[in-house]
C-alpha positions in Angstrom: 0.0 0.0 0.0 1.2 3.5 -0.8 -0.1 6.4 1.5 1.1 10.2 1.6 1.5 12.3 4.9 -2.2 13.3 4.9 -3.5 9.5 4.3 -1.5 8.8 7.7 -3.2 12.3 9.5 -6.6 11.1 8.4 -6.8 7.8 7.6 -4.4 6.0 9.9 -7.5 3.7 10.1 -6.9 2.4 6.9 -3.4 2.3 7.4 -3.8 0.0 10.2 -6.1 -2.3 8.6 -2.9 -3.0 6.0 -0.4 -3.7 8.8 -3.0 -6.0 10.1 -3.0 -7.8 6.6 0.6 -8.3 7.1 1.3 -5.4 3.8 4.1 -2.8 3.9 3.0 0.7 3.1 5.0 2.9 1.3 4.7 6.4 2.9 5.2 9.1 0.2 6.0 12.9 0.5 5.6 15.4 -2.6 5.5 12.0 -4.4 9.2 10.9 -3.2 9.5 8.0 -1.0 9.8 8.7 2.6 9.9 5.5 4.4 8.5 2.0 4.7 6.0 0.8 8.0 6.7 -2.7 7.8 4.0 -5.1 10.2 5.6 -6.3 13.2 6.5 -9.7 13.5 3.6 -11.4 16.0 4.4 -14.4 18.1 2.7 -17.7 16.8 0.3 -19.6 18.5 1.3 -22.2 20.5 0.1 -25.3 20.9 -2.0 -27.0 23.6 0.9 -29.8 23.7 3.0 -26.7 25.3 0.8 -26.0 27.5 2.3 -26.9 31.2 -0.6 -28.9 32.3 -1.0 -30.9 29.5 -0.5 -34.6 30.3 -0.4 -33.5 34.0 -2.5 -36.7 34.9 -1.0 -40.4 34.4 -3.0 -42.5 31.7 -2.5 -45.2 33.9 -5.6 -44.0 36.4 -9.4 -44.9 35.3 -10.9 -42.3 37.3 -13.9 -40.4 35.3 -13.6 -36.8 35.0 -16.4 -35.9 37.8 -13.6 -38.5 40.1 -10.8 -36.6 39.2 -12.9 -32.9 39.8 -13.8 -33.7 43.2 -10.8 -35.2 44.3 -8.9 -31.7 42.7 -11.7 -29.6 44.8 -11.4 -32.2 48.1 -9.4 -29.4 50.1 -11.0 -26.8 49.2 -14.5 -27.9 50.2 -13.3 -29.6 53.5 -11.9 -26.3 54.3 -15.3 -24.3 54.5 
């Protein structure tokens, strides 16, 4: 995208919406180029598998997931 000094006063809106779109735009004064916004670099997504408390719980227990809630929320209910 190419946008002069006056797109960027009053329609940094638009200007935006090309970073977002991952475009470089080309800022022009008096029709010379002036310099280059390039999108910043954004951090991927990660995955659930790094997630810390993925795979927390040992596949060798049977318990059903209503087991395993109450027994996570034991001390806190015995507590009251």
């Amino acid at each position: 995208m190419k946008a002069t000094v006056v797109d960027l006063r009053y329609k940094m809106s638009d200007v935006l919406k090309a970073l977002d779109r991952n475009e470089n735009v080309t800022v022009l004064y008096h029709g010379k180029v002036k310099g280059v916004l390039v999108p910043a670099e954004r951090e991927t997504s990660k995955k659930i598998s790094d997630h810390p408390f993925f795979g927390m719980s040992s596949q060798d227990t049977k318990k059903s997931v209503l087991d395993e809630l109450s027994e996570l929320r034991k001390a806190r209910y015995n507590d009251i």
